[in-house]
PyMOL Python script that loads the backbone (N, CA, C, O; Angstrom):
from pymol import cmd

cmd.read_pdbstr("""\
ATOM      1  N   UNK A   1       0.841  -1.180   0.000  1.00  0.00           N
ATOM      2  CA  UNK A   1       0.000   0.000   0.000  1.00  0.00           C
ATOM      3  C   UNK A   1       0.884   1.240   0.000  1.00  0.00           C
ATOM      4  O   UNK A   1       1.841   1.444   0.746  1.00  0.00           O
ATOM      5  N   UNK A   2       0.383   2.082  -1.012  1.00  0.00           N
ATOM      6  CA  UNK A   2       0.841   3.765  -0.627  1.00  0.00           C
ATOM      7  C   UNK A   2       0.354   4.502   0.486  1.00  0.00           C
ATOM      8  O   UNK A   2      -0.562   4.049   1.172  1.00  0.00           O
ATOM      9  N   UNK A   3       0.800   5.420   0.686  1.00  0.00           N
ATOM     10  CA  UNK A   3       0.431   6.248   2.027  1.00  0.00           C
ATOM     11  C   UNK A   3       0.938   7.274   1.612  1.00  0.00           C
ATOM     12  O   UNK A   3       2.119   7.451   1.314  1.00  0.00           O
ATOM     13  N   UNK A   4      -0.182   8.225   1.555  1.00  0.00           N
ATOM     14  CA  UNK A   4       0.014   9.961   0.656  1.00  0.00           C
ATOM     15  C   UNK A   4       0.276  10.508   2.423  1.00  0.00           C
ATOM     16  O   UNK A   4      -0.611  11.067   3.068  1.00  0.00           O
ATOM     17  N   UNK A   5       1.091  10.325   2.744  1.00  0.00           N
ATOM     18  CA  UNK A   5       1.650  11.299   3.974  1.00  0.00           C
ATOM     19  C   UNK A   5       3.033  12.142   3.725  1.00  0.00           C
ATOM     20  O   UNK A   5       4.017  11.965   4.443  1.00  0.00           O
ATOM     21  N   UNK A   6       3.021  12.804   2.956  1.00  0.00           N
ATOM     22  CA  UNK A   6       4.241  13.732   2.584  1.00  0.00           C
ATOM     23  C   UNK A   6       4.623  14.474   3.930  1.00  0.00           C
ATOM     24  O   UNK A   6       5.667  14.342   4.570  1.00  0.00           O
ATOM     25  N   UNK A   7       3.064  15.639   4.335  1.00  0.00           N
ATOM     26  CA  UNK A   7       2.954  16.593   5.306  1.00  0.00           C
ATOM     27  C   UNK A   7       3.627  15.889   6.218  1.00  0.00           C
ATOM     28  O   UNK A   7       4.841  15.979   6.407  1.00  0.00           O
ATOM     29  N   UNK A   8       2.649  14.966   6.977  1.00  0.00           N
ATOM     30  CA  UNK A   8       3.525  14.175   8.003  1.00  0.00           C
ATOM     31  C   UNK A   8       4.872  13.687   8.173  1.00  0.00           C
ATOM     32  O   UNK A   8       5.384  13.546   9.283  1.00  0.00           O
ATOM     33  N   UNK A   9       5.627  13.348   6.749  1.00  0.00           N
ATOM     34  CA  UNK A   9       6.709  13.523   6.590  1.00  0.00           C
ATOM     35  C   UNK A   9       7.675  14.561   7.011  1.00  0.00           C
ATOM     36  O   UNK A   9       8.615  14.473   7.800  1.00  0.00           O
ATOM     37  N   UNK A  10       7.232  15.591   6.296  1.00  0.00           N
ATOM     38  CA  UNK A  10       7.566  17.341   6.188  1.00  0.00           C
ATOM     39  C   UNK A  10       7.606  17.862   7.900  1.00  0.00           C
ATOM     40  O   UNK A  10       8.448  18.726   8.144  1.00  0.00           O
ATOM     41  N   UNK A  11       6.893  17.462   8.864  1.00  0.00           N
ATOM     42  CA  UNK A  11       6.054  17.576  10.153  1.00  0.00           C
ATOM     43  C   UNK A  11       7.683  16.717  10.872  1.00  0.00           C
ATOM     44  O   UNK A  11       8.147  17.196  11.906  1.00  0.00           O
ATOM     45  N   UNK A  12       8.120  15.961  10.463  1.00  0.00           N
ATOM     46  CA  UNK A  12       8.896  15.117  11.452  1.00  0.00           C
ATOM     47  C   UNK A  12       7.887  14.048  11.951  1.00  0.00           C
ATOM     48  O   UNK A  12       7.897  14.356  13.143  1.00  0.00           O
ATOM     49  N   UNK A  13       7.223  13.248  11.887  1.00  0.00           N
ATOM     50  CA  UNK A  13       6.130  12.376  12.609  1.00  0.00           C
ATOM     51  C   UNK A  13       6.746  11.056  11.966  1.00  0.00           C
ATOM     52  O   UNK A  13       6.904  10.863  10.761  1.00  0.00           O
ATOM     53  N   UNK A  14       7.086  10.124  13.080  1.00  0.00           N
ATOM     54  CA  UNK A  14       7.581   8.959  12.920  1.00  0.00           C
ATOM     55  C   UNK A  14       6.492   8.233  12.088  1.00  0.00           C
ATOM     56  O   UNK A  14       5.280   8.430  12.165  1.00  0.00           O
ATOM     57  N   UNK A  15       7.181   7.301  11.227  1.00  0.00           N
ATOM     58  CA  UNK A  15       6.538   6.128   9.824  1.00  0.00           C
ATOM     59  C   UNK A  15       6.974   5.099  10.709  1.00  0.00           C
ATOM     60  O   UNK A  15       7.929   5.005  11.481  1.00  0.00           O
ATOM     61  N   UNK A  16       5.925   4.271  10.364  1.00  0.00           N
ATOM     62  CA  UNK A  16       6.232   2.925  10.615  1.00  0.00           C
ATOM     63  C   UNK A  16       7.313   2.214   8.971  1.00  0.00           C
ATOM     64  O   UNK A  16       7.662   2.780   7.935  1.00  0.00           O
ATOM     65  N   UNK A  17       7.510   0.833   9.465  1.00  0.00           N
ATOM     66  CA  UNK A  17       8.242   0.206   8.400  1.00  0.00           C
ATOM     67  C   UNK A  17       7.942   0.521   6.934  1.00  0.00           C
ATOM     68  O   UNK A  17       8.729   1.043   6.144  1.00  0.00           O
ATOM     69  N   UNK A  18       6.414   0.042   6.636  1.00  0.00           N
ATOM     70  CA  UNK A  18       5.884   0.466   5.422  1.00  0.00           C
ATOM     71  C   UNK A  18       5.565   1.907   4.937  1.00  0.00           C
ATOM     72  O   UNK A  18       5.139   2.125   3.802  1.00  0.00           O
ATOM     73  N   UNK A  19       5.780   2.822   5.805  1.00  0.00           N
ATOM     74  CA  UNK A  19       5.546   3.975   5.608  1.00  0.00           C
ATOM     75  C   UNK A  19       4.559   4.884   5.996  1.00  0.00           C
ATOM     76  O   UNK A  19       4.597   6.099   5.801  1.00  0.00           O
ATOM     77  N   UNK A  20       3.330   4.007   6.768  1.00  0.00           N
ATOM     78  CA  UNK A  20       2.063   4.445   7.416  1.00  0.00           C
ATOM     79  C   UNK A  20       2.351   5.508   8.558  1.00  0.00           C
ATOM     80  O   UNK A  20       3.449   5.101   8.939  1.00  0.00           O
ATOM     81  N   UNK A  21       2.113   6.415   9.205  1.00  0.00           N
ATOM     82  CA  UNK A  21       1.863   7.273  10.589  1.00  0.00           C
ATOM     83  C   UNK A  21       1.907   6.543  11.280  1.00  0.00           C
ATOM     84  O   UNK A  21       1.099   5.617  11.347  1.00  0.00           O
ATOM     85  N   UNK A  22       3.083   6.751  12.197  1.00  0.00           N
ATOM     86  CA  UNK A  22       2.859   5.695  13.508  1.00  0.00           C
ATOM     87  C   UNK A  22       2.095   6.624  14.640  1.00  0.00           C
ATOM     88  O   UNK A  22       2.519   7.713  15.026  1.00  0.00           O
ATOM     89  N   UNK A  23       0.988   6.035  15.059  1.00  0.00           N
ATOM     90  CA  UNK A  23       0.073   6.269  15.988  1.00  0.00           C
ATOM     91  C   UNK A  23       0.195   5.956  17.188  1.00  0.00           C
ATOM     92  O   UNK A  23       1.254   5.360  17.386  1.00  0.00           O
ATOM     93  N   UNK A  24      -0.627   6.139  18.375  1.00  0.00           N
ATOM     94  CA  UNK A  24      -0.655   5.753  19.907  1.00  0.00           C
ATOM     95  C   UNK A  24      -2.248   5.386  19.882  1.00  0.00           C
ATOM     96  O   UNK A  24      -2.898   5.468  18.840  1.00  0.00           O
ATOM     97  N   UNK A  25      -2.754   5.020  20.989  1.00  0.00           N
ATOM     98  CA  UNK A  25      -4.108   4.317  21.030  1.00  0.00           C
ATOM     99  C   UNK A  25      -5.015   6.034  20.435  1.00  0.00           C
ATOM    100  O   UNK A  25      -5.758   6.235  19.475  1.00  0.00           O
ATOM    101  N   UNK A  26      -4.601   6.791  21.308  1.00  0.00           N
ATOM    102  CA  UNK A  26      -5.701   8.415  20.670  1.00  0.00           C
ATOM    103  C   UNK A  26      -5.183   8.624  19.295  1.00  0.00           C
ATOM    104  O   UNK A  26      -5.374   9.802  18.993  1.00  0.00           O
ATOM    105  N   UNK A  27      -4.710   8.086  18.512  1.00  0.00           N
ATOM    106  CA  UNK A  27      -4.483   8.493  16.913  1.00  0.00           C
ATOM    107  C   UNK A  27      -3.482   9.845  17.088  1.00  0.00           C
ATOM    108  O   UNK A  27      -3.177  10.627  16.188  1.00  0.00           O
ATOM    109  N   UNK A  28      -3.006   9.904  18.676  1.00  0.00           N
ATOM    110  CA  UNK A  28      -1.574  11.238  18.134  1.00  0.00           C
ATOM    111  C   UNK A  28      -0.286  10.667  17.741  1.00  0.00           C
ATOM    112  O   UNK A  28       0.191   9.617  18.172  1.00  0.00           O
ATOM    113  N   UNK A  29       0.283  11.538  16.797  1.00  0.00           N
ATOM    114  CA  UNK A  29       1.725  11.021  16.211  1.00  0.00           C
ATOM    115  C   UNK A  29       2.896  11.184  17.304  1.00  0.00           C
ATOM    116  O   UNK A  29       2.774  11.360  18.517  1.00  0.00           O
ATOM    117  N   UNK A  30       3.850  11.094  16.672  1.00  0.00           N
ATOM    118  CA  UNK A  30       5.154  11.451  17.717  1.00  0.00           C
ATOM    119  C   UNK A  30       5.498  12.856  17.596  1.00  0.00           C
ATOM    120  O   UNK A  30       6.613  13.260  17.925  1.00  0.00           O
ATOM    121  N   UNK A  31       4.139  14.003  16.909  1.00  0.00           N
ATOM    122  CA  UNK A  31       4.717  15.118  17.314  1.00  0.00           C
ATOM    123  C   UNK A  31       3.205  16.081  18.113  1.00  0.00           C
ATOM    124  O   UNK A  31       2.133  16.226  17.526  1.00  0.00           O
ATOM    125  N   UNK A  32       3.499  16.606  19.487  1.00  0.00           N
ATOM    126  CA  UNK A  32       2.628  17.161  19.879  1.00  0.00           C
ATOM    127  C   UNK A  32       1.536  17.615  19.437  1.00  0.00           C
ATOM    128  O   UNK A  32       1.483  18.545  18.632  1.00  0.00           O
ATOM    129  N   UNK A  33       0.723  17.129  19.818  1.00  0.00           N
ATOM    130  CA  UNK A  33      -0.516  17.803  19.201  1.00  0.00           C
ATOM    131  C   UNK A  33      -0.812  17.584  17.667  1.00  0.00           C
ATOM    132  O   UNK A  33      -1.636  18.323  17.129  1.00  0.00           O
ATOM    133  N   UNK A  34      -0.251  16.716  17.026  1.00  0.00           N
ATOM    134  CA  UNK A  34      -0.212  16.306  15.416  1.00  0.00           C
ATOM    135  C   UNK A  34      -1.028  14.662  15.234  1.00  0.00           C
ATOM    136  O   UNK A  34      -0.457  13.571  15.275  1.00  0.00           O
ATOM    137  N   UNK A  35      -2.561  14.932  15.023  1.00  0.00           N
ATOM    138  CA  UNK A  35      -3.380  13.458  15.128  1.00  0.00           C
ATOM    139  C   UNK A  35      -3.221  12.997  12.985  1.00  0.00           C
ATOM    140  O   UNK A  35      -3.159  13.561  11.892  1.00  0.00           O
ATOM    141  N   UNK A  36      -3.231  11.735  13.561  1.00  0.00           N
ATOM    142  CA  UNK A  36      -3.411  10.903  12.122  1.00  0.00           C
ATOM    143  C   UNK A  36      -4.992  10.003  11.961  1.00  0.00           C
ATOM    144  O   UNK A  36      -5.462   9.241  12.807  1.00  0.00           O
ATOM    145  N   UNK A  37      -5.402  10.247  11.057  1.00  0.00           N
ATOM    146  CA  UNK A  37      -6.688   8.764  11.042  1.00  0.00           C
ATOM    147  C   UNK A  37      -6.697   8.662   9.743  1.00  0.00           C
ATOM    148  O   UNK A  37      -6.146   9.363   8.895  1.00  0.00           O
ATOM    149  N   UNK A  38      -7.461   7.598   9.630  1.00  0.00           N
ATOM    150  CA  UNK A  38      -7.923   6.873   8.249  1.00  0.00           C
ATOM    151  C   UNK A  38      -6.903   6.129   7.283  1.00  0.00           C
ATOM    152  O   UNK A  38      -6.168   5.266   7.762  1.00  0.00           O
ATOM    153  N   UNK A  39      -6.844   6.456   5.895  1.00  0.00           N
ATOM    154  CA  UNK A  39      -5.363   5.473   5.074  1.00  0.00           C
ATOM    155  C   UNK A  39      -4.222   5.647   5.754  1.00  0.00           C
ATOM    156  O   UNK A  39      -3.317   4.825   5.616  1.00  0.00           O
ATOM    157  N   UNK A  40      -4.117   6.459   6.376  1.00  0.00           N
ATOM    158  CA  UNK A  40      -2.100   7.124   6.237  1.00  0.00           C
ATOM    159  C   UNK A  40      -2.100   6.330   7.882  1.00  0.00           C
ATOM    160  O   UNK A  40      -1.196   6.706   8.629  1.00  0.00           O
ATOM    161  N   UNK A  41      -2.790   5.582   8.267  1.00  0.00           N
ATOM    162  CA  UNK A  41      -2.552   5.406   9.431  1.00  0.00           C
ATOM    163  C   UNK A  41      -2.904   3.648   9.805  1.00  0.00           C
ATOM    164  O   UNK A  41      -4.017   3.253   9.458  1.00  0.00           O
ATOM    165  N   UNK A  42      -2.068   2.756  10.418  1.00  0.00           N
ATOM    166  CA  UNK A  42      -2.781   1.007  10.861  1.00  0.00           C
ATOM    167  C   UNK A  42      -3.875   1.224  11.760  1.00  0.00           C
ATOM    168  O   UNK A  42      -3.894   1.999  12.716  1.00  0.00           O
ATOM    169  N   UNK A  43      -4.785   0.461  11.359  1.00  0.00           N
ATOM    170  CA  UNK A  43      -5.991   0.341  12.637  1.00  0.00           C
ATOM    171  C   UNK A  43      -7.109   0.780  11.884  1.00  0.00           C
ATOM    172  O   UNK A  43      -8.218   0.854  12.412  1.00  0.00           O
TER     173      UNK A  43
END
""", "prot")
cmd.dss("prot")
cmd.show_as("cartoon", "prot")
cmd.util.cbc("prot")
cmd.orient("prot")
């Protein structure tokens, strides 16, 4: 799968292996206050 997460890229927000948003159980990334949902994200 692709994952159109450039921004999040651009943002500093940790990827998992394949390239998805790595998330926490509330859908925030590894940068404050920066949430992920839906494709760009597992779960």
């Amino acid at each position: 799968m692709s994952y159109n997460a450039e921004l999040a890229a651009d943002l500093g927000c940790e990827r998992t292996d394949d390239d998805a948003i790595a998330v926490d159980g509330r859908r925030e990334t590894s940068i404050d206050g920066v949430y992920a949902v839906g494709d760009v994200t597992h779960g």
